[in-house]
C-alpha positions in Angstrom: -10.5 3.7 5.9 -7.6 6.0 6.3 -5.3 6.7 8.9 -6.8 10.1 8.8 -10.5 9.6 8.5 -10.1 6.9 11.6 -8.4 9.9 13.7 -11.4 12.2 13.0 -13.7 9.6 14.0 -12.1 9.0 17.4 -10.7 12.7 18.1 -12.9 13.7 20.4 -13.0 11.5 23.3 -13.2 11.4 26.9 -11.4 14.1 28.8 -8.4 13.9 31.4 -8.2 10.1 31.2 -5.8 9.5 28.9 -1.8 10.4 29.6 -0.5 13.8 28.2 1.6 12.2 25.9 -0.9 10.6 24.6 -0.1 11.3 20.4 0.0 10.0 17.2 2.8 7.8 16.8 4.5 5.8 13.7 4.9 2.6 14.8 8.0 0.2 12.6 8.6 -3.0 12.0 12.2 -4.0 12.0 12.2 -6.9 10.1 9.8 -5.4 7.3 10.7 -1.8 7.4 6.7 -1.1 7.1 4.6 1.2 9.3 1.4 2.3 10.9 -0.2 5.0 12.7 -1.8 4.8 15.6 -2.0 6.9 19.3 -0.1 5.8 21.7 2.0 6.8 25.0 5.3 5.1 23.5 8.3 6.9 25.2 10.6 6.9 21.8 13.2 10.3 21.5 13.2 8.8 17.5 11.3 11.2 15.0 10.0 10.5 11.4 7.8 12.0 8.3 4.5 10.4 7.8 3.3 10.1 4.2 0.9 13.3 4.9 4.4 15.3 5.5 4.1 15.1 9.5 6.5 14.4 11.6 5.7 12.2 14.2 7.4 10.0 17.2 9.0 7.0 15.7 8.6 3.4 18.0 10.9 0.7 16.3 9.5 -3.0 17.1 10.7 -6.3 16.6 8.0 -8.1 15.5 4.3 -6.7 14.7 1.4 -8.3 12.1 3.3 -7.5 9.1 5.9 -10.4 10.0 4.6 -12.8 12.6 3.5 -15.9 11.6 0.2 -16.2 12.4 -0.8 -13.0 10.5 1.4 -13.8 7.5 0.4 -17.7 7.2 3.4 -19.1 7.5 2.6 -20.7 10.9 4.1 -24.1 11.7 1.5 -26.6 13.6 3.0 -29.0 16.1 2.4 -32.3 14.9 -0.3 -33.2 18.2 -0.9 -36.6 16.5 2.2 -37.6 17.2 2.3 -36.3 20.4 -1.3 -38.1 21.3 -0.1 -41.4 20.3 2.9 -41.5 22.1 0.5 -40.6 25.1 -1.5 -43.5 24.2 1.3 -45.9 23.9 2.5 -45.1 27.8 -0.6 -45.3 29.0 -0.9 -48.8 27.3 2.3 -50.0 29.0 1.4 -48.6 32.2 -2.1 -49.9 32.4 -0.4 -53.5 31.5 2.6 -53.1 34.2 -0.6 -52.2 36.7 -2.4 -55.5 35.3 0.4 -57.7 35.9 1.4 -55.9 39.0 -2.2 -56.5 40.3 -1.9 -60.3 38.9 1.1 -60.8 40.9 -0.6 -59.6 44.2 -3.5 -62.0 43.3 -0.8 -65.1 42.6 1.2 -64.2 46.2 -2.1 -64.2 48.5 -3.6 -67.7 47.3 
């Protein structure tokens, strides 16, 4: 669905609850260089042409689902089974420093 068709769907909504600058605004991605459309209240004084020959505000972001990691797969899982054993082995030695602790206390009252 285009940019365009998605606008008409949703143009006529609600009145007086939105902010006055509520507009169409190109939105950037820094990293990638690509770009949406979308309404927003974005304070941006940048300006740019849309592919329909518009110009519209322009909001530069860092990071959006062109280049994060989660949307473009690249993600990198912490290794949690790692993390679990290690767990596992100080709970081992605590539960046998508690043992012998609790031995000792047994040995000392007889």
């Amino acid at each position: 669905m285009g940019w365009n068709v998605w606008f008409s769907v949703f143009a006529d909504m609600k009145p007086d609850i939105h902010s006055k600058n509520y507009r169409l605004v190109i939105f950037r991605d820094s990293a990638s260089g690509q770009s949406f459309v979308s309404r927003s209240c974005a304070n941006t004084n940048l300006t740019a042409t849309w592919e329909d020959g518009q110009e519209y505000p322009l909001y530069l972001m860092g990071i959006s689902a062109f280049t994060h990691p989660f949307y473009t797969g690249q993600q990198k899982f912490v290794d949690t089974a790692g993390r679990v054993d290690k767990f596992q082995q100080r709970l081992a030695k605590t539960q046998a420093a508690q043992a012998a602790m609790a031995e000792a206390g047994s040995k000392k009252k007889k």
